[in-house]
C-alpha positions in Angstrom: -22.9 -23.3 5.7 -20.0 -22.6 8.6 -20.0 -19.6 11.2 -17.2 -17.6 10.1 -15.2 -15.0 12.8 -13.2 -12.3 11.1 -10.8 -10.7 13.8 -10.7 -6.7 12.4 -12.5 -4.3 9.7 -9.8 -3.4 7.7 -10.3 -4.0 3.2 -8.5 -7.1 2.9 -10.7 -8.6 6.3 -13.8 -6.9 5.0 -13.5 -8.1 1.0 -13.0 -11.9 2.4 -16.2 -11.2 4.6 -18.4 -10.3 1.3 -17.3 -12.7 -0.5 -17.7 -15.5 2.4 -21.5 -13.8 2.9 -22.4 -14.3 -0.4 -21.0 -18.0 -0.3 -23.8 -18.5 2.0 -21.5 -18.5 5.5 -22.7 -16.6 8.4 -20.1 -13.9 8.9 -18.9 -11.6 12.1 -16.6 -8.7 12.3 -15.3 -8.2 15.7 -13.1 -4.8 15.0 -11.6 -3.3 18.1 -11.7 -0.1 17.2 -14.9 2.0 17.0 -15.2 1.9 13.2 -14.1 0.2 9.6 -11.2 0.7 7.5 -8.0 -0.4 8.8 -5.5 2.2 7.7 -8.3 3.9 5.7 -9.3 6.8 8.2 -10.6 10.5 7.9 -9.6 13.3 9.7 -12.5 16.6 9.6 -12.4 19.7 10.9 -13.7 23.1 10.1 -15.4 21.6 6.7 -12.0 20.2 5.7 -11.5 16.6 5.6 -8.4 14.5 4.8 -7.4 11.0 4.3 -4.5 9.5 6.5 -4.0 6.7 4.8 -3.8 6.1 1.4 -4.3 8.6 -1.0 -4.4 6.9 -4.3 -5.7 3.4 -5.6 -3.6 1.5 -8.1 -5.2 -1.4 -9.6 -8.5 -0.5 -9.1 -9.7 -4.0 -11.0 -9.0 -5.8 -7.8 -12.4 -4.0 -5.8 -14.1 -3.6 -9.4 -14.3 -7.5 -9.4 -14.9 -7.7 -5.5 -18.1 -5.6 -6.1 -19.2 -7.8 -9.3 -19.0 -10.9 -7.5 -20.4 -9.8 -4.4 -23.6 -7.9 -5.8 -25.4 -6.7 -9.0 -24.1 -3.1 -7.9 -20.8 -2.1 -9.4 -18.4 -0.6 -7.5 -18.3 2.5 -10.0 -22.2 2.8 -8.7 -21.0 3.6 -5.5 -17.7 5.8 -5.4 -16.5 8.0 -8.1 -13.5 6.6 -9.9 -11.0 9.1 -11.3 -7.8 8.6 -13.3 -4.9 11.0 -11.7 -3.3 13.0 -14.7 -0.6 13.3 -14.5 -0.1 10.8 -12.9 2.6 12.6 -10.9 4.7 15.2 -11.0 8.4 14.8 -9.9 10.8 17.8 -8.3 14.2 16.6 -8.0 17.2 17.6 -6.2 18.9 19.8 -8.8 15.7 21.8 -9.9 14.4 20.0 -12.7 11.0 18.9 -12.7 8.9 16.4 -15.0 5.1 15.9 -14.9 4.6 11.9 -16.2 1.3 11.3 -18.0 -1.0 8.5 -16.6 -0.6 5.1 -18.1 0.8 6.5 -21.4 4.6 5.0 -22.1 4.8 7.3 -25.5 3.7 10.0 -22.9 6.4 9.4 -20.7 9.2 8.8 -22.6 8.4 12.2 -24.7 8.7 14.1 -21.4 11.3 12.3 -19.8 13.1 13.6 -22.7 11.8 16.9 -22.4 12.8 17.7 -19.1 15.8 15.3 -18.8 17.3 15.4 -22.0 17.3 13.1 -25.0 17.5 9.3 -24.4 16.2 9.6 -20.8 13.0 9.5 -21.7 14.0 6.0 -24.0 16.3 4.0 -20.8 12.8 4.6 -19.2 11.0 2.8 -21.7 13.1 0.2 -22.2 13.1 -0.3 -18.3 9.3 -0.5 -17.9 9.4 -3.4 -21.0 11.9 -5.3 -19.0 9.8 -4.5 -15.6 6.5 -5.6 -17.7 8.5 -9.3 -18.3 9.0 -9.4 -14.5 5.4 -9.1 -13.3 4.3 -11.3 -15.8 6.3 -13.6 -14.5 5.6 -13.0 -11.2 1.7 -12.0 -11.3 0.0 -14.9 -10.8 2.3 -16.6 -8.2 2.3 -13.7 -6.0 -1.0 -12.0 -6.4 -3.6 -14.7 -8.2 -2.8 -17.9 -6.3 -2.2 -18.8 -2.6 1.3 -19.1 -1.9 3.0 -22.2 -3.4 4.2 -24.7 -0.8 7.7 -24.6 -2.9 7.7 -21.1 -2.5 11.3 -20.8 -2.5 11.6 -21.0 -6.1 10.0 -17.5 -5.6 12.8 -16.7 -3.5 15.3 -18.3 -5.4 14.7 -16.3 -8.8 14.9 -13.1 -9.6 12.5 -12.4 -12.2 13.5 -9.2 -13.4 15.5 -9.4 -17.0 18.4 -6.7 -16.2 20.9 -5.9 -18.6 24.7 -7.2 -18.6 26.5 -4.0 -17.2 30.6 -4.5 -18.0 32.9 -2.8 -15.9 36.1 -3.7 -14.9 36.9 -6.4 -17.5 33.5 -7.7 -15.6 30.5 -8.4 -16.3 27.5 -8.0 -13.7 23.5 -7.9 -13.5 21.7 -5.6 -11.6 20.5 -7.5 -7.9 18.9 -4.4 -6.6 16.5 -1.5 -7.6 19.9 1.3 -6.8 21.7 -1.3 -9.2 18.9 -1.1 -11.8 19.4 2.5 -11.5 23.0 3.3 -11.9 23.8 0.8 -14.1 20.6 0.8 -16.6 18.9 4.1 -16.0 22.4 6.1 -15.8 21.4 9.4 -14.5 20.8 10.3 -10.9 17.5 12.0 -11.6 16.0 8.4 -13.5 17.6 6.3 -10.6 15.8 9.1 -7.9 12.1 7.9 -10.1 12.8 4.5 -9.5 13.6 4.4 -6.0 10.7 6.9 -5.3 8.9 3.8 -5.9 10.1 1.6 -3.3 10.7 4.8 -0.7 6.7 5.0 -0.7 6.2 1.3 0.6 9.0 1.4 2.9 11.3 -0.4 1.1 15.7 -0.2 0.9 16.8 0.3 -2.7 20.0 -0.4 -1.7 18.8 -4.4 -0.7 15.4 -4.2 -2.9 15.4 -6.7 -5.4 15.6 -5.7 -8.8 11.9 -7.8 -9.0 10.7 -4.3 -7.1 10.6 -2.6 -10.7 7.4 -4.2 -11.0 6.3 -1.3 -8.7 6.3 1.7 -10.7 5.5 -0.6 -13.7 1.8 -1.8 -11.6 1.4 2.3 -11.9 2.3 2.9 -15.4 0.3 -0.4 -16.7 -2.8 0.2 -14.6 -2.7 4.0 -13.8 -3.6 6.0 -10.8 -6.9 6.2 -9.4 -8.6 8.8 -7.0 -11.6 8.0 -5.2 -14.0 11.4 -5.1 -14.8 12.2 -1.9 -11.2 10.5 -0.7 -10.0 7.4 -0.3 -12.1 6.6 2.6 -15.3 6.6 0.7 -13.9 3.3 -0.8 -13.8 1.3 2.6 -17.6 3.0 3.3 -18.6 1.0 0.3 -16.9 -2.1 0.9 -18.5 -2.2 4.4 -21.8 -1.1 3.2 -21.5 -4.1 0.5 -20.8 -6.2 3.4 -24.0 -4.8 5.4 -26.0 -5.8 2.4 -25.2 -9.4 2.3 -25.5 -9.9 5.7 -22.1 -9.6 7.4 -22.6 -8.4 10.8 -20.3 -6.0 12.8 -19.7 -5.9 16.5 -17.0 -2.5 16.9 -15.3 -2.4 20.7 -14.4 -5.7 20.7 -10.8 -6.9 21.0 -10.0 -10.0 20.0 -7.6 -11.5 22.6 -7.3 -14.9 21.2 -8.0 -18.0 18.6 -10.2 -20.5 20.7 -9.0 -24.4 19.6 -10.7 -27.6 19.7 -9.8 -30.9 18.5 -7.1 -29.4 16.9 -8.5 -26.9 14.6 -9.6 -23.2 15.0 -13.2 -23.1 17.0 -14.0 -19.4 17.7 -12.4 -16.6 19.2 -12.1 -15.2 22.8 -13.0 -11.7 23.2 -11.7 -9.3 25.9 -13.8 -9.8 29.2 -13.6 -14.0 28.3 -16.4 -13.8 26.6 -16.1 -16.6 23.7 -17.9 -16.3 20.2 -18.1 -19.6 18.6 -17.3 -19.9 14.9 -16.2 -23.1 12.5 -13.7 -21.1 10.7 -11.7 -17.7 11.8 -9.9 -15.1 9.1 -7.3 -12.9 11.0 -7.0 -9.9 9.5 -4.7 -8.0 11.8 -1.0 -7.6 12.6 1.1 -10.4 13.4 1.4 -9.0 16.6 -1.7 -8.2 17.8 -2.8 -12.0 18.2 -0.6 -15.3 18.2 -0.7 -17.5 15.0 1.2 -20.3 13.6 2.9 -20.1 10.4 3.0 -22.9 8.0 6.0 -25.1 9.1 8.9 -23.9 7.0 6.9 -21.2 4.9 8.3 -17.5 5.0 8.3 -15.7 8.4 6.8 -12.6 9.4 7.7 -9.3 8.4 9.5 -7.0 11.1 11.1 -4.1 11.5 9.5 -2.1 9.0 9.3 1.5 8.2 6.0 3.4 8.7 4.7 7.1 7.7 4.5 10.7 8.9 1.6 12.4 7.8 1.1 16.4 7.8 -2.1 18.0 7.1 -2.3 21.1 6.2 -6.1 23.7 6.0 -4.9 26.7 3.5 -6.4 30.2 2.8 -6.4 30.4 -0.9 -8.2 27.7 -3.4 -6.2 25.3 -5.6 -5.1 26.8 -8.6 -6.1 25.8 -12.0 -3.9 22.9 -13.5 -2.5 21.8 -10.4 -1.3 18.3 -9.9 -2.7 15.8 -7.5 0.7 14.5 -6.6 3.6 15.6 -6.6 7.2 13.8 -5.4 9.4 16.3 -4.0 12.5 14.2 -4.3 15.1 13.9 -0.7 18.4 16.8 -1.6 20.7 14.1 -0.6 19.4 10.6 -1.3 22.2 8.8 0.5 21.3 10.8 3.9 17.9 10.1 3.5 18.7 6.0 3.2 20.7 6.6 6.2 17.4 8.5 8.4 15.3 5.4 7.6 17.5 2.4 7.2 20.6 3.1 9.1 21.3 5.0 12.1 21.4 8.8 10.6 19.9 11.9 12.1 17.0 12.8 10.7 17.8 14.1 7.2 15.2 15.7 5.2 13.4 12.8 3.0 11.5 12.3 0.1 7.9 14.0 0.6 4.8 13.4 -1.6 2.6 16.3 -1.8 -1.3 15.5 -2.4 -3.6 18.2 -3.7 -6.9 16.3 -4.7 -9.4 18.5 -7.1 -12.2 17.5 -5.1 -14.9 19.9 -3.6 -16.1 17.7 -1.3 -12.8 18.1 1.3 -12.8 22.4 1.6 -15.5 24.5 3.3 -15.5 26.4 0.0 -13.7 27.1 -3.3 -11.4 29.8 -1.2 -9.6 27.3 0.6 -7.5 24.1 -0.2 -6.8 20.4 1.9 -3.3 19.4 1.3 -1.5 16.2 2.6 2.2 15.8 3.0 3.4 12.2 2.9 7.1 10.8 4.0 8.8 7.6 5.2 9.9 7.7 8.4 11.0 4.9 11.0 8.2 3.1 13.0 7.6 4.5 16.1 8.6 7.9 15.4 7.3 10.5 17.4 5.2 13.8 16.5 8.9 15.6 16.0 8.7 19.5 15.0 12.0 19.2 12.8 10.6 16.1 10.7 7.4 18.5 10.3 9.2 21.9 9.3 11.6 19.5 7.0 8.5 18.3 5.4 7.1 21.7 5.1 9.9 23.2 3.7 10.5 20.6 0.7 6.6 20.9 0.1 7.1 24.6 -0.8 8.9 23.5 -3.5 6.2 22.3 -5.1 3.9 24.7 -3.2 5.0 28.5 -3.9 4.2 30.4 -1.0 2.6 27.5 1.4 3.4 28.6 4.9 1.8 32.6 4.1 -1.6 29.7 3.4 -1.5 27.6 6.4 -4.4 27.9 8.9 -3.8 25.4 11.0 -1.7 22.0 10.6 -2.7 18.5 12.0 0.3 15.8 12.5 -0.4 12.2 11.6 2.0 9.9 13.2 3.4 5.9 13.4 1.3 6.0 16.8 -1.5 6.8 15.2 -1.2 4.4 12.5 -0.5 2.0 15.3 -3.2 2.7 17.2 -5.6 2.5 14.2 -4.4 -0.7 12.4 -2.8 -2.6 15.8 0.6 -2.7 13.6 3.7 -2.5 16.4 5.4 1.1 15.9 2.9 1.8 13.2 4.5 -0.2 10.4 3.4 -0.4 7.0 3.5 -3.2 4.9 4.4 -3.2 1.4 3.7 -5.6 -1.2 5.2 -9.1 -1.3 8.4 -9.4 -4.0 10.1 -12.2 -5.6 13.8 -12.9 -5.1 16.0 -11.3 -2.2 15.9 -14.8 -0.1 12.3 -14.8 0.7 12.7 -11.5 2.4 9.5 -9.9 1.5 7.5 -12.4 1.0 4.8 -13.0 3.6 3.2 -15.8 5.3 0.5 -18.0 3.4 -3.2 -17.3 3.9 -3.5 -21.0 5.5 -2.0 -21.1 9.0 -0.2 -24.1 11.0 -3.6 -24.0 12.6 -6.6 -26.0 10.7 -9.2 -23.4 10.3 -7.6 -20.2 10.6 -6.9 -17.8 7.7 -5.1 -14.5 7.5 -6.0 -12.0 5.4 -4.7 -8.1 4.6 -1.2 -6.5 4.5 0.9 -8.9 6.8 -0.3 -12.0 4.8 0.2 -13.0 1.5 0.6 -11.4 -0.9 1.5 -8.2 1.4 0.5 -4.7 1.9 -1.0 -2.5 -0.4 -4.6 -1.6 -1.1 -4.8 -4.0 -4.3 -3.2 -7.0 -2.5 -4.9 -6.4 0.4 -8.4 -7.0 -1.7 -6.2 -9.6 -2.9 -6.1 -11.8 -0.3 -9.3 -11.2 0.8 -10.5 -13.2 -2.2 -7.7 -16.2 -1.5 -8.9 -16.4 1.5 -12.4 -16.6 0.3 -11.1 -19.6 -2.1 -9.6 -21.5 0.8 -12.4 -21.8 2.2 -15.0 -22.4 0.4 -13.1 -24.5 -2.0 -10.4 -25.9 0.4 -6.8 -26.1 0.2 -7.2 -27.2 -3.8 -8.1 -23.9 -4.6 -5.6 -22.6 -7.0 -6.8 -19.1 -7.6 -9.1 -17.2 -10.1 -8.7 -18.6 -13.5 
């Protein structure tokens, strides 16, 4: 079988690698940092430990069937899987607050109601039926299959069923998520939900098409997982998985460039000049961090988008009893907020999701608590002490007394993310939608260039810890099955 190069360590880079291994090819990892993970990092210190990445795993069937089809060992033999109820709770700008069962749409609407008053709870419903029509129109395009070479009739249609709204003698169908909002959810408080959706992956309201409903519907449908021990412990197993069939690691080295002969990827050129040959290469970095060719007339890049400002915060005083894992401290003016990240606005406070895992395994002791604070804030945004206190602030509505508990904080920024991931102003990638032009979709996993693959957040079918497994296994396809493969059956 072929010598495969795999530029970077991150999960989408790492699940094609085990998957390759076990088709028999001879694998390499040439990460330039000094470990695994991508965006999947841990920060420790004084027997607290944190995640500052992702703190949650949607979808966790994508790295279930990674692990079955890379090994006898299932993936719930090594990490802890735990279903997040509830699955959040939400604090909005006028007081109220609502704590939304995990995967339960009876659940749901019952306390929608409660907290929101009667009907809310049922426009919610309804929505996440209509949002359930659009992924299954739009699931096996965008997540199962390599991109389509007619990929603008992905572009072209917007999948999303919304409802004929009259106004004005005229009538109109939601384009957007805000649309979906006001004109089908009707009440500021429903509309703040939704768009809490899109806010977390970076993502406009105001120009997201209404096909991004499928976001908080992937979280109702599937529910919201916690990996014990933190999120991290998932990229330790699907590294160690990748040890175990063979895959070999070489950490330190940059990659600095595809190597080409006879028109068709041959290796990769490490910094220093050394070259490592190879007869196929998988990319699974940034689209800056090395040169590579598009498929003529498929969808560009993705630029110019958002990143996150982490805060991490040690406390005196153990979690209380009941308390939720997340929490969404929703932005007091939504419209500022939009502004700060989209626009050219000062920096408004934003929306801020509070993390409280119940898990031992990240305090000294039971006396003490690890808490993350989570917001969206432009790439390349700098380690500023008003974005901090803003986000401090908010979180104490969610945690009473927080700053009497601090004992030391530890600032996460875009330049961190940047530095760990190779992502230009430490952007984040969301997932890959239908509609809007072609916007946010991302470039196929088969490049202009014979022989070289892309794999993870900046390649179909975008960023996300689920699609970043995804393409991981498209990748896997193409290869061993060449450009016929038409995803898993």
């Amino acid at each position: 079988m072929g010598r495969i190069a795999v530029i970077g360590a991150g999960l989408g880079a790492m699940a094609a690698a085990a998957r390759l291994a076990v088709a028999g090819h001879r694998v390499t990892v040439y990460e330039r940092t000094e470990t695994y993970g991508g965006a999947l990092r841990r920060f420790e210190r004084d027997g607290f430990a944190f995640d500052t990445g992702p703190g949650l795993l949607p979808l966790p069937a994508v790295y279930r069937d990674l692990f079955v089809k890379t090994g006898k060992e299932p993936l719930e033999d090594r990490v802890e899987l735990v279903q997040v109820d509830p699955s959040a709770r939400h604090v909005f700008a006028d007081g109220t607050e609502v704590s939304l069962p995990n995967a339960s749409r009876a659940g749901v609407v019952t306390a929608l109601d409660e907290a929101l008053g009667s009907g809310a709870g049922q426009r919610w419903g309804d929505f996440l039926v209509r949002a359930r029509e659009a992924w299954d129109r739009t699931r096996r395009p965008l997540l199962e299959e390599p991109l389509w070479p007619n990929w603008q009739v992905l572009a072209e249609r917007e999948p999303y069923p919304s409802v004929p709204h009259k106004k004005l003698l005229r009538t109109r169908r939601a384009g957007t998520l805000a649309e979906v909002g006001a004109w089908e959810l009707r009440d500021e408080r429903l509309a703040a939900l939704l768009e809490s959706h899109a806010l977390a992956y970076g993502l406009d309201p105001r120009t997201a098409p209404a096909s991004a409903a499928v976001l908080p519907y992937l979280e109702h449908a599937f529910g919201t997982w916690y990996v014990r021990g933190g999120l991290r412990e998932l990229a330790r197993a699907v590294y160690e998985r990748c040890v175990k069939r063979r895959v070999a690691f070489v950490f330190g080295a940059e990659v600095t460039g595809v190597v080409e002969k006879d028109g068709r990827a041959a290796g990769v050129e490490l910094a220093g000049g050394a070259v490592a040959d190879a007869d196929f290469v998988v990319a699974g970095v940034a689209p800056d961090a090395l040169g590579r060719p598009a498929v003529e007339g498929g969808p560009a890049p993705r630029r110019g988008l958002p990143s996150r400002l982490t805060v991490l915060l040690a406390l005196r005083g153990g979690r209380p009893e009941g308390t939720a894992h997340r929490t969404v401290v929703h932005a007091p003016d939504r419209s500022a907020e939009l502004e700060t990240l989209f626009g050219s606005g000062p920096a408004a406070p934003g929306t801020v999701t509070v993390l409280r895992p119940d898990d031992p395994a990240l305090t000294p002791d039971n006396d003490h608590e690890a808490v993350a604070l989570v917001s969206t804030v432009p790439a390349g945004t700098a380690d500023g002490p008003v974005r901090t206190e803003q986000m401090i602030t908010a979180a104490e509505r969610a945690v009473p007394g927080l700053r009497d508990r601090i004992l030391w904080q530890e600032v996460r920024t875009p330049a961190d993310i940047a530095e760990e991931t190779g992502a230009a102003g430490g952007a984040v990638p969301p997932p890959a939608l239908a509609a809007a032009a072609g916007d946010l979709l991302y470039p196929s996993n088969a490049t202009g260039l014979p022989g070289l693959f892309t794999a993870g957040g900046w390649s179909h079918p975008g960023g996300g810890l689920p699609h970043a497994g995804m393409s991981g296994a498209l990748v896997a396809g193409l290869i061993v099955e060449g450009p016929e493969f038409r995803g898993s059956q």
